[in-house]
N, C-alpha and C positions, 0 to 999 in steps of 0.2 A: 504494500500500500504506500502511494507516492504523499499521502498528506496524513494527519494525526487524528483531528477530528473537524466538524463542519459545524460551524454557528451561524445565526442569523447573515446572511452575504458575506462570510466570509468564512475562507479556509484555513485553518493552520497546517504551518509545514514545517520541518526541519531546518534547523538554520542551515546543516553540512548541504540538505538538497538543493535550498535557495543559490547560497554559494556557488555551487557546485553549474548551477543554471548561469548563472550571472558570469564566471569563469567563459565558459562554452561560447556565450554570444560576443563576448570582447576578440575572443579565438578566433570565432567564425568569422569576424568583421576585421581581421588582419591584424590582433594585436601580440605578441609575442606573448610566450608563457608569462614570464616575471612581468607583462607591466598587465596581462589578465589576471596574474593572479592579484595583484595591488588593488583593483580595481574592485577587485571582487571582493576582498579583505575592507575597503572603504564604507561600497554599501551595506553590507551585511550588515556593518557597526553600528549604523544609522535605525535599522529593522530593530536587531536585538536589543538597543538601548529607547524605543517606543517612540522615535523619529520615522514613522511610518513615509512622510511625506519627501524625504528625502532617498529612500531606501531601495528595493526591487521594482518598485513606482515610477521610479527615476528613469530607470532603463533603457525602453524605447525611446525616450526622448533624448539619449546619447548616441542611439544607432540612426535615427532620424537625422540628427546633428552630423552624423559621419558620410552619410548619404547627399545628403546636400555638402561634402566638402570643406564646414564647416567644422570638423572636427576630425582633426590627423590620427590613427590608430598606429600608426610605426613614426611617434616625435623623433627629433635627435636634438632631446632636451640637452642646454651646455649653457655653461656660465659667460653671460655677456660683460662682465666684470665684476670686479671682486678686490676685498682687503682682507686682511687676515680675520676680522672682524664682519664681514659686510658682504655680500656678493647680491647681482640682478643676475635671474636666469631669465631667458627664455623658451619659454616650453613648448614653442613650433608649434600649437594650436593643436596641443596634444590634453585630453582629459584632465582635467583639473584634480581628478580623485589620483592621477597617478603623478603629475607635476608636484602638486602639493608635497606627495612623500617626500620625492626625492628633494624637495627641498628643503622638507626639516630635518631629512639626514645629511645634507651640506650643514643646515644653520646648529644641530649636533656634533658633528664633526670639528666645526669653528669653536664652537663653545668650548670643545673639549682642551683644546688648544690655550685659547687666549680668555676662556674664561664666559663670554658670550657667543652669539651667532647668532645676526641678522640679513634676510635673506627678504628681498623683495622680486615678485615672479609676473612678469608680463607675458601675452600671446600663450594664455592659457585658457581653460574654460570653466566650466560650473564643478566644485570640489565635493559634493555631497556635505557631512556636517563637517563644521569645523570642530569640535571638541574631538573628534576621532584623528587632527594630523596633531594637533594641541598634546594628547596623550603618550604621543610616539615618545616625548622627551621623557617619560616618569621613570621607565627603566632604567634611564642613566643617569639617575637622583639630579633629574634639571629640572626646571619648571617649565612648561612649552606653552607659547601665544600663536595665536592663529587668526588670522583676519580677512576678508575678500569682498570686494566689491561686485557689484550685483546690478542687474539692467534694473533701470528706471522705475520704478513702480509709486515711489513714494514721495510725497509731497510735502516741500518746507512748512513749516511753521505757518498758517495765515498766504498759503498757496493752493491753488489750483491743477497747477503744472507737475507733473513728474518729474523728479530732477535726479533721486538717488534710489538704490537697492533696498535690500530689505539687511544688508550689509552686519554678519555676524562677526560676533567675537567672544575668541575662547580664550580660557586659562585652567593649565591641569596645573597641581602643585601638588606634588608627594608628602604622604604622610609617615611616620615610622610603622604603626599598628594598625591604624586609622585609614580609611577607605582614604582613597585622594581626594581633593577639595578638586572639580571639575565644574568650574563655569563655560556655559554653551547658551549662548543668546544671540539673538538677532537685534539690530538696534530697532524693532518696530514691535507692537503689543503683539507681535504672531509673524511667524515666515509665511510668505506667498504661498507654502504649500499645503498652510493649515487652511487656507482657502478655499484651495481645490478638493482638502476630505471633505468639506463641507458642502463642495459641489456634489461631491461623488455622492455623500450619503443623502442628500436633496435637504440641508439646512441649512438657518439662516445663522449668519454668522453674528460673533457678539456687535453689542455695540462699542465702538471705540476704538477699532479694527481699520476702517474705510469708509471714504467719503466717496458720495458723488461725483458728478464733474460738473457741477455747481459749488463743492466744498460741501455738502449738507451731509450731515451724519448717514450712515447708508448702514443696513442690515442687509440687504442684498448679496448673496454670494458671487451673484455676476456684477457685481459694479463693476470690475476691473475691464470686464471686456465692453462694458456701456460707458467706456469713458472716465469714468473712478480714477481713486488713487488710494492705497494705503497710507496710513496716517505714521508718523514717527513715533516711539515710544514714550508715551504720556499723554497722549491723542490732542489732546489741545493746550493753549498756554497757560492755562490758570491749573495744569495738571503735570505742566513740566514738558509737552512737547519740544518744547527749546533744545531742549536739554537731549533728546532724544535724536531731533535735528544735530544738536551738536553730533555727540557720537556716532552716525552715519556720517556725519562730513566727513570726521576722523578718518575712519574707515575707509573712505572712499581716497582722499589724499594719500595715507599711507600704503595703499594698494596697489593706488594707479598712477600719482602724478610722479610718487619717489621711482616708478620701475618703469614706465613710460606705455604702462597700460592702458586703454579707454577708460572715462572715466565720465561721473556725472551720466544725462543723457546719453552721453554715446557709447555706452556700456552694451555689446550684444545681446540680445534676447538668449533665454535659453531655449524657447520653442520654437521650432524650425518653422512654424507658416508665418511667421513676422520676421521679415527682415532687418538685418543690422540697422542703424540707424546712418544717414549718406555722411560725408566728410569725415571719417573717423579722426581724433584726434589721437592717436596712440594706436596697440595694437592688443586685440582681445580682451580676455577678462585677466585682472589683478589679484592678486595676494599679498601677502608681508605676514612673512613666521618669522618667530625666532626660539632661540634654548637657552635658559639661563642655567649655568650650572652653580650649584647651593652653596658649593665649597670657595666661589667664587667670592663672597660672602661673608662665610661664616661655616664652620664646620658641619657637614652636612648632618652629621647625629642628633648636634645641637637643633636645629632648626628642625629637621622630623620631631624631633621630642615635644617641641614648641609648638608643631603642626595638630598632636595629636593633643595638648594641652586645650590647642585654639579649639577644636572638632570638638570636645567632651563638654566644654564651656558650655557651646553653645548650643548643644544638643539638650545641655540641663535648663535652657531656658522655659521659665516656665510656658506653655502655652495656655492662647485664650479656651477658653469653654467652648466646647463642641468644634474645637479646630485641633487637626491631628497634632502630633509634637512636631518640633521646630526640624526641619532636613538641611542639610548641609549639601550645598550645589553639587551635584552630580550622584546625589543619594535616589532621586528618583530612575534618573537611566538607568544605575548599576542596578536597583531590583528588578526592574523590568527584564533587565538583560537575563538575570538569574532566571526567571519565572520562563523567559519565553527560552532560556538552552535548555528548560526539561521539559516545558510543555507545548514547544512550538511557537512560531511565527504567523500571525493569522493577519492574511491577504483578502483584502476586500474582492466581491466575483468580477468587480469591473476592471480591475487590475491585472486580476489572473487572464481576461477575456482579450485585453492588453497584451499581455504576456503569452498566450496562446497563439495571438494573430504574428506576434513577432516572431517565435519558434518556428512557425509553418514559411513566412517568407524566409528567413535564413536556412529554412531543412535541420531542421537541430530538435532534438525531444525537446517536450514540451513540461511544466513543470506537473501536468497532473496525468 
C-alpha cells in the first residue's frame, strides 16, 4: 500500500515515498543525483515540519518553471566573488532549494575559517522554506540566517501597489539539551501559500491577510488574482505594519541589491502563466545566508548552557487561561515533524491530482 491512511481530501503518505517521488521528477527533468537528491531533502523539510504550502505542492510549479526555460536543472553554480569573509554566487537560474545549500555550505565553510560567513546569491529561484537552509549550520555549533526575496505581492504601508514579496526570514541557534530555538517567518501575517490552502480547501481567509485593489480589507481568497495585495506584517499602521514594511524592505535589499539580484517589482513570479516582469533590473531571485560560528564569540558550551537556561525560562512562563503553554520558535514544526515521520504526511486530493497529472507527462510512477 502506497499511502497510510485516507481522511476527509486528503491522503497521508510516507515521508521516504514522498521523497522518494520528489527525487525521481528532479531526475526525470535533467537534474543530477546530488542536486535531486538536495532538492528533494529541501521539500520534504517543508511537509514534515507542517509547511504544507511550501512542500510536494511546490512541485509542479518547479517543473513548469523548467519547461518554460525558466529554471536550469544542470546550474554550474560558482562564486562571482568573494572575501574570506563574504562571497556572491550565482546560481545560473538553477533551483533555489539547491543554490540555497550550496550556499550555506560556502557561508559554513567561511565561518569555519574566519569565524563568520556571509554569502549573498543572485540568478536563482524560489528556495522552499527558509528555516530548513537556516538549520544546515546547527550541526557545526553555528547559528545559521537565511533570507530571500520574493515576487511582488505585497503592499507598502498606506499603498495600493505591489512592491515586495512575502520575503522570509530564518534563524536556527543551537541549544546544549534543549531542542534548537528555530525562527521561520515571512515578513507578512501569512506566506502566499497559506492563500492558496485556502483556495484549495474553498475558505475565506482571515482578516488582516489582504487587501483589495482599492486597499479595503478583503477576506477573499482570490483577491490576489482580482487585483489584491497582501498586506505587511501588522496589517495596518496603528498595528505596526510599518514595521513589517520595514522588515520586507530588509529582506528585499539584503537579497537582491547587495548580490545584484531582481529586486522590489521586478522580482520573477514563481508561477509560470505570468511573466517576468519587462526591464529586469538584476538577474533572478535573491538570497543572503550566513553561519555564525559560537566559538567565535564565546565558548560554545558556554553559550549552549545559556541556550538551554534561555529555552527552560521561558517555557516556565506562566500562561494565560485557556491558552496552551508558552512554545519556543521552532517547537511547533519539530512536533509536527515527529507526528507526521510515524504517522505520515497527509496530501490534500487536489494536490495528489496535481501530482498525478505531473507523473503521467514525465512517464514516472505516480505517488498512489
Amino acid at each position: 500500500m502506497q499511502y497510510i491512511i485516507k481522511e476527509k481530501n486528503k491522503v497521508k503518505y510516507r515521508a521516504e515515498k514522498i521523497e522518494a517521488f520528489i527525487k525521481a521528477t528532479f531526475l526525470t527533468a535533467g537534474a543530477t543525483e546530488s542536486h535531486a537528491k538536495l532538492a528533494s531533502k529541501a521539500l520534504i523539510s517543508a511537509d514534515l515540519r507542517g509547511v504544507d504550502s511550501h512542500g510536494v505542492a511546490r512541485l509542479s510549479g518547479y517543473i513548469r518553471l523548467w519547461q518554460q526555460q525558466r529554471l536550469n536543472m544542470t546550474p554550474q553554480i560558482r562564486i562571482a566573488h568573494e572575501t574570506p569573509s563574504t562571497a556572491v554566487i550565482d546560481g545560473d537560474l538553477g533551483a533555489g532549494l539547491i543554490v540555497a545549500q550550496e550556499a550555506m555550505n560556502l557561508a559554513i565553510n567561511k565561518a569555519k575559517r574566519v569565524g563568520t560567513g556571509w554569502v549573498a546569491v543572485k540568478n536563482s529561484n524560489h528556495f522552499g522554506i527558509a528555516g530548513f537552509h537556516a538549520m544546515l549550520a546547527l550541526e557545526h555549533d553555528m547559528i545559521g540566517i537565511c533570507m530571500t526575496n520574493a515576487s511582488a505581492l505585497v503592499a507598502p504601508t498606506f499603498s495600493k501597489d505591489r512592491m515586495l514579496g512575502t520575503n522570509p526570514i530564518a534563524i536556527a541557534i543551537p541549544a546544549q539539551t534543549e531542542p534548537p530555538f528555530v525562527m521561520d517567518m515571512a515578513t507578512t501575517p501569512a506566506a502566499n501559500g497559506k492563500l492558496e490552502v485556502c483556495e484549495r480547501e474553498n475558505k475565506v481567509i482571515p482578516e488582516g491577510w489582504a487587501q483589495d485593489k482599492d486597499g479595503q480589507t478583503s477576506i477573499d481568497n482570490l483577491t490576489l488574482k482580482k487585483g489584491g495585495a497582501m498586506l505587511p506584517l501588522g496589517t495596518d499602521r496603528i498595528h505596526g505594519s510599518h514595521k513589517g514594511y520595514c522588515l520586507g524592505a530588509w529582506v528585499d535589499i539584503f537579497s537582491a541589491i547587495l548580490s545584484g539580484a531582481n529586486y522590489g517589482p521586478w522580482v520573477p513570479p514563481f508561477v509560470s502563466f505570468l511573466s517576468p516582469p519587462p526591464n529586469p533590473v538584476g538577474e533572478g531571485i535573491g538570497h543572503f545566508i550566513g553561519a555564525m560560528r559560537i566559538d567565535a564569540f564565546r565558548p560554545a558550551d558556554d553559550f549552549k548552557q545559556h541556550m538551554d537556561n534561555w529555552i527552560r525560562a521561558f517555557r516556565k512562563a506562566r500562561n494565560i487561561s485557556g491558552h496552551p503553554p508558552v512554545q519556543i520558535p521552532g517547537d511547533q514544526e519539530r512536533l509536527i515533524a515527529l507526528e507526521r515521520l510515524k504517522n505520515g504526511i497527509p496530501i490534500h486530493s487536489k494536490v495528489i491530482e496535481d501530482l498525478d497529472q505531473l507523473a503521467a507527462k514525465l512517464n514516472i510512477d505516480t505517488l498512489t
